[in-house]
MIPA-93985 format. One record per residue (C-alpha): x, y, z; residue number from 1. Coordinates in steps of 0.2 Angstrom, whole numbers. Example, Ala and Ser with C-alpha at 12.3 -4.5 7.8 and 13.67 -1.06 7.14 Angstrom:
BEGIN
62 -22 39 1
68 -5 36 2
END
This chain:
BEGIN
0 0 0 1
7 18 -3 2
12 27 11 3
0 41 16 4
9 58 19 5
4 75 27 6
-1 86 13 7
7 103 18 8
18 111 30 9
3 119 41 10
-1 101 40 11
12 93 47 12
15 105 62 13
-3 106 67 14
-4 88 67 15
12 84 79 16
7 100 89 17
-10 91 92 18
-2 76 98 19
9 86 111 20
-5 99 118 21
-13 88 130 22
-21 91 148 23
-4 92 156 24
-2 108 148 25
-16 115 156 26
-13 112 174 27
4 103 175 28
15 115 168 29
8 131 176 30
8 123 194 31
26 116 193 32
30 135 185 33
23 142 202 34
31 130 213 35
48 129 206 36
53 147 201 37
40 154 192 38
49 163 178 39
64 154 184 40
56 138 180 41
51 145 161 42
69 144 158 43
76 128 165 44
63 121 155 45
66 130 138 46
85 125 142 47
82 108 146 48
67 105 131 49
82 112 117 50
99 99 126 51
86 85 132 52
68 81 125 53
73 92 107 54
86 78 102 55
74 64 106 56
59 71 95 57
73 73 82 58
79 55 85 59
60 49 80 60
58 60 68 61
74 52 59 62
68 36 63 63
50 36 58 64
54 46 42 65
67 40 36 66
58 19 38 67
41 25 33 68
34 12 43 69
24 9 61 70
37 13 77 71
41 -6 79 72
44 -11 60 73
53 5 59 74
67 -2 72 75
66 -19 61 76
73 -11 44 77
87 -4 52 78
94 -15 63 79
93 -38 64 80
95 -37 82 81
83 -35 97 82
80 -18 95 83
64 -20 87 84
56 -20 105 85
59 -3 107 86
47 3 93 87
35 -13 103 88
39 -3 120 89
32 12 111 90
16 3 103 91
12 -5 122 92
16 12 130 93
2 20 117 94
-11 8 119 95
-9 11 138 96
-9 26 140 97
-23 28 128 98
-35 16 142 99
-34 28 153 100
-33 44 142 101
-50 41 135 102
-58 41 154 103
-52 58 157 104
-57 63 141 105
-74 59 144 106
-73 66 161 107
-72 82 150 108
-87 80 139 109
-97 75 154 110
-90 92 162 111
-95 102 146 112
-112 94 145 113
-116 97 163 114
-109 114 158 115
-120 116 143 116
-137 112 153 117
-131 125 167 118
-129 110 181 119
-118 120 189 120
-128 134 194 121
-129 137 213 122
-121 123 219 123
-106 126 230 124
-88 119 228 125
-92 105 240 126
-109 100 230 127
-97 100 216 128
-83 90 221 129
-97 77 229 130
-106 76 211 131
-88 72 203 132
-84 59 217 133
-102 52 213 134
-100 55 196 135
-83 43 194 136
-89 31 209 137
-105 26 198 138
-95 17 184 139
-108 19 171 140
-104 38 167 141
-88 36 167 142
-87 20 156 143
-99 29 144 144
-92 46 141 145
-76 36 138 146
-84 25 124 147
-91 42 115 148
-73 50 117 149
-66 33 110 150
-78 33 97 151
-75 51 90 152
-55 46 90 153
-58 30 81 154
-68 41 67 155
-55 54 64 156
-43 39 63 157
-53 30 53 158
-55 45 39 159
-33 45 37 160
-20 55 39 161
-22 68 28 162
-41 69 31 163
-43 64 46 164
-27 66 55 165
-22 82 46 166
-38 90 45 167
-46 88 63 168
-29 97 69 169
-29 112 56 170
-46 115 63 171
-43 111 82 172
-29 118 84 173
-32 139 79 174
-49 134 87 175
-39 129 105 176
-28 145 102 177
-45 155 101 178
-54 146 116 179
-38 151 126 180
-33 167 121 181
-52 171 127 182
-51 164 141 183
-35 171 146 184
-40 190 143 185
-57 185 154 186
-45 179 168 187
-32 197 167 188
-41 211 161 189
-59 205 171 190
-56 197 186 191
-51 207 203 192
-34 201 211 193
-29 193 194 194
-10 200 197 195
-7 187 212 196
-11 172 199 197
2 181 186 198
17 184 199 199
13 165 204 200
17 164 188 201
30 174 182 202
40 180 200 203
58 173 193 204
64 167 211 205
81 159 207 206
83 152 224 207
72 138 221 208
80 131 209 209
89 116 212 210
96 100 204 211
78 90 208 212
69 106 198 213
81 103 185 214
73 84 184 215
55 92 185 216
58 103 169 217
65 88 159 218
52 78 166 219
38 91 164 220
47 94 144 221
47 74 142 222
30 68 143 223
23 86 138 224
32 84 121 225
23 65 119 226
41 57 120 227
45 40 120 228
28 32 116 229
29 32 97 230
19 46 93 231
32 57 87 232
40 42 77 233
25 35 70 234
19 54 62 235
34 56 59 236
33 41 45 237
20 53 37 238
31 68 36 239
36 73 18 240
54 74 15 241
56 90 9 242
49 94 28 243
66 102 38 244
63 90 53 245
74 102 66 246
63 115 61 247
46 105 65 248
53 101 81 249
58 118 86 250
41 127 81 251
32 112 91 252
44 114 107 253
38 133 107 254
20 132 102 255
18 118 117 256
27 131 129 257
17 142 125 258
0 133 127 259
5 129 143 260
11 147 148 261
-8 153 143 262
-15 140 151 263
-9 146 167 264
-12 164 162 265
-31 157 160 266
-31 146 176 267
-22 153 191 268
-28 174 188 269
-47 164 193 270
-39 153 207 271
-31 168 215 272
-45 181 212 273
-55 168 224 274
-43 161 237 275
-42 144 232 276
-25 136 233 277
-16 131 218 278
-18 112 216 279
-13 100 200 280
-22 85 192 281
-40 85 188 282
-45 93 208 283
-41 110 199 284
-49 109 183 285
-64 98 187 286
-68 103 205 287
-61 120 207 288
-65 129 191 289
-82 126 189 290
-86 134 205 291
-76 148 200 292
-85 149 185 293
-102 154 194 294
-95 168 200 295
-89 178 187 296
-100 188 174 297
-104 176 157 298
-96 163 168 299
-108 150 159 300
-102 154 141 301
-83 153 151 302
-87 137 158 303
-93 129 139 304
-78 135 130 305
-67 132 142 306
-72 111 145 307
-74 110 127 308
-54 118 127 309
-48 105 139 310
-59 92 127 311
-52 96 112 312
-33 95 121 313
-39 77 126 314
-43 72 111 315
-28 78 99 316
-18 68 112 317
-29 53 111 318
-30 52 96 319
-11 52 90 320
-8 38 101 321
-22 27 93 322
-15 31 78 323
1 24 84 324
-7 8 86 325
-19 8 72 326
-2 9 60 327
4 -5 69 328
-9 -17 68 329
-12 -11 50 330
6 -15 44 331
10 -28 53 332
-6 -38 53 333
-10 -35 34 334
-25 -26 34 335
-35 -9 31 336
-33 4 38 337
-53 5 45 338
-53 -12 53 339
-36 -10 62 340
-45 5 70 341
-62 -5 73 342
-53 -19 79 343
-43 -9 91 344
-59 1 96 345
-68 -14 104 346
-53 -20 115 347
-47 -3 119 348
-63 -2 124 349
-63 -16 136 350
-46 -9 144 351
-54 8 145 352
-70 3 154 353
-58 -9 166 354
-49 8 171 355
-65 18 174 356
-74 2 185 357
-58 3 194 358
-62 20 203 359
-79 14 204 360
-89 9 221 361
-89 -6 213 362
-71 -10 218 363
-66 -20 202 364
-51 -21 194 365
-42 -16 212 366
-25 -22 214 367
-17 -19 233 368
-28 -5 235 369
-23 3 217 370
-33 6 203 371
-30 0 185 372
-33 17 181 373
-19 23 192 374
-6 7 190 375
-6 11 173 376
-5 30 174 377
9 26 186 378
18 11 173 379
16 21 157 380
26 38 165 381
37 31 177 382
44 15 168 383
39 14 149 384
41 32 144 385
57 36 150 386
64 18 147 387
60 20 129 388
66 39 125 389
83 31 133 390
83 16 122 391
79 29 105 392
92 41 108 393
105 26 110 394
99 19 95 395
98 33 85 396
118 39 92 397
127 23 92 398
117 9 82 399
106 17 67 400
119 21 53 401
128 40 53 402
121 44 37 403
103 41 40 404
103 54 55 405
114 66 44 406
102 63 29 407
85 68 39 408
89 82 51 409
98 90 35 410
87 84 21 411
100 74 13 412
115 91 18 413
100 102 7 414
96 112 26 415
111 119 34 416
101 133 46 417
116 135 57 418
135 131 57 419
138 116 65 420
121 112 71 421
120 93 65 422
137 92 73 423
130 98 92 424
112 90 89 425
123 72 87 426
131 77 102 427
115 79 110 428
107 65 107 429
124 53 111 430
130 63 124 431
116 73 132 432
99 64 132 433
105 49 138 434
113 56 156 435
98 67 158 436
84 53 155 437
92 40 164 438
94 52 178 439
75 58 177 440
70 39 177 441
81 36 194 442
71 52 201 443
53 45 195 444
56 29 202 445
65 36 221 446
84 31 220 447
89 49 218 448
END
């Protein structure tokens, strides 16, 4: 079968900036900005996103474009040995992480519907936080919010790349910029004692920054940037060559730093302006904001756009990482395109209900008092991530031929940018990368 390509530039970077603007640029980034630094934090991040996560996106990209084929084939090509279970690490990693992506996406439709109807209206934070506690211990909701989110992924990967893939994010992604930047002049030019949420922000504070921030920011830049699951490797097999990959990369690093910057710019002016402490994961943007919501001026219109913002970064997210395994099970199995995706639809979601059930009353799918939902949050970012941007950059630095990393990051010696820049971006990704990851993975998992 003929290999299907992005159409365009625009293309191309709205559909790998769709795969790396997710939820933990909404409330991960900000918060870890306002704990660690503020503007200090901006930097190291920047800084350690250009020497660390930069030369792994570049290591896929080489990969994936330069095989044309799914993340494990792709390893297969170019090298007989064992190395092929990288791209399978990257595949299993995907279909994972996508089980339990899929709940929180519907955990977003279910807060724009009740958002919509105007649920919200008069009840306090506590009301709120006992309808999301009941909402997620029924099971039911949960498990069929998941299926509807599921179900729109599996159609926009069902249409193809170029008009699926390609054309969701050309619309989602100016359409998310919108959303935001509405949102964030609501939260600075409209809401009183907005200027606490922006020096939480922004207040450089050098004395916080230590060598366990300096794993934060890589950490934060690593699984911001959709590294080490196959995502980046597996779109970039649909990247035309005349594409400059360092480019790409470095427009993507920026518009996903700046996503997350607005997002905070959105998100902590309202958390200030009302007293409520600062607090990451889905407490703040499904039990705090809606509450805040109420008591602002047009805050019902707010409270639409901004679920069907955090929605829509869901779904791009989600649906990258099906298409990683949709390619897979495609090419390696044989078959269409749209059967791979159906097929995958009806066991992801089986896997996808059994993480919902987990948090349930029910008490399924309960393994020493932790949830499926959370042992495999836990096993995708703490083990299978980092584990499998290690083993990239090592293969694309000491075991995939010279010339096939030479060839893509300068279109075959066509794109010379910079002086030297293949030379240092090497270096990076034999040198660099490796150290950083393998120190971040001994961080994540306690030892240091």
């Amino acid at each position: 079968m003929e290999k299907a390509t992005f159409k365009s530039s625009i293309g191309t970077f709205a559909a790998v900036a769709g795969s790396v603007v997710g939820l933990g640029n909404i409330w991960r980034f900000p918060y870890l900005a306002g704990e660690n630094g503020g503007f200090a934090f901006l930097i190291v991040y920047l800084v350690v996103s250009l020497l660390v996560s930069l030369p792994v996106m570049l290591s896929e990209f080489a990969i994936g474009r330069s095989q044309r084929s799914n993340a494990m084939r792709s390893f297969k090509q170019i090298s007989s040995g064992p190395w092929f279970l990288v791209g399978f690490l990257g595949v299993a990693s995907a279909y994972i992480i996508d089980s339990f992506y899929m709940v929180v996406g519907g955990w977003s439709l279910e807060f724009l519907r009740k958002s919509v109807m105007n649920e919200f209206a008069g009840q306090t934070s506590e009301q709120i936080a006992e309808g999301f506690n009941s909402y997620v211990a029924n099971g039911v909701g949960p498990v069929a919010w998941a299926e509807i989110s599921l179900c729109l992924a599996t159609i926009i990967i069902i249409l193809g790349v170029s008009k699926g893939i390609e054309k969701m994010n050309k619309i989602m992604m100016p359409t998310l910029v919108c959303i935001l930047v509405i949102l964030v002049i609501n939260s600075i030019f409209f809401l009183p004692n907005s200027q606490a949420g922006i020096d939480f922000l922004f207040h450089p504070d050098f004395s916080k920054i230590t060598f366990k921030t300096l794993l934060t920011a890589i950490g934060q830049s690593f699984f911001s940037l959709s590294l080490g699951m196959g995502a980046m490797l597996t779109y970039a097999s649909y990247i035309q060559e005349k594409e400059h990959l360092p480019n790409t990369a470095f427009r993507v690093m920026i518009f996903d730093s700046t996503i997350a910057l607005l997002s905070g710019l959105a998100i902590f002016p309202a958390v200030f302006s009302f007293g409520i402490d600062p607090s990451s994961g889905p407490h703040l943007l499904f039990l705090t904001m809606p509450n805040i919501f109420q008591q602002i001026i047009g805050g019902r219109f707010l409270s639409i756009i901004f679920f069907l913002f955090v929605f829509m970064a869901a779904i791009t997210s989600q649906i990258s990482l099906l298409e990683v395994v949709t390619a897979y099970a495609s090419e390696e199995l044989k078959i269409k395109r749209w059967k791979a995706a159906l097929g995958l639809f009806f066991t992801m979601s089986i896997t996808g209900s059994i993480c919902a059930l987990s948090q349930s009353d029910l008490g399924l799918f309960v393994i020493n008092g932790h949830t499926m939902f959370d042992i495999f949050d836990y096993a995708s970012s703490n083990y299978m991530m980092p584990i499998g941007g290690l083993l990239i950059v090592i293969f694309a630095g000491y075991v995939m031929p010279e010339r096939i990393l030479h060839s893509q990051l300068t279109n075959n010696g066509t794109q010379r940018p910079l002086p030297f820049y293949y030379m240092v971006i090497r270096f990076l990704i034999r040198f660099v990368s490796p150290v950083f990851i393998s120190l971040m993975f001994l961080n994540l998992i306690g030892i240091i």
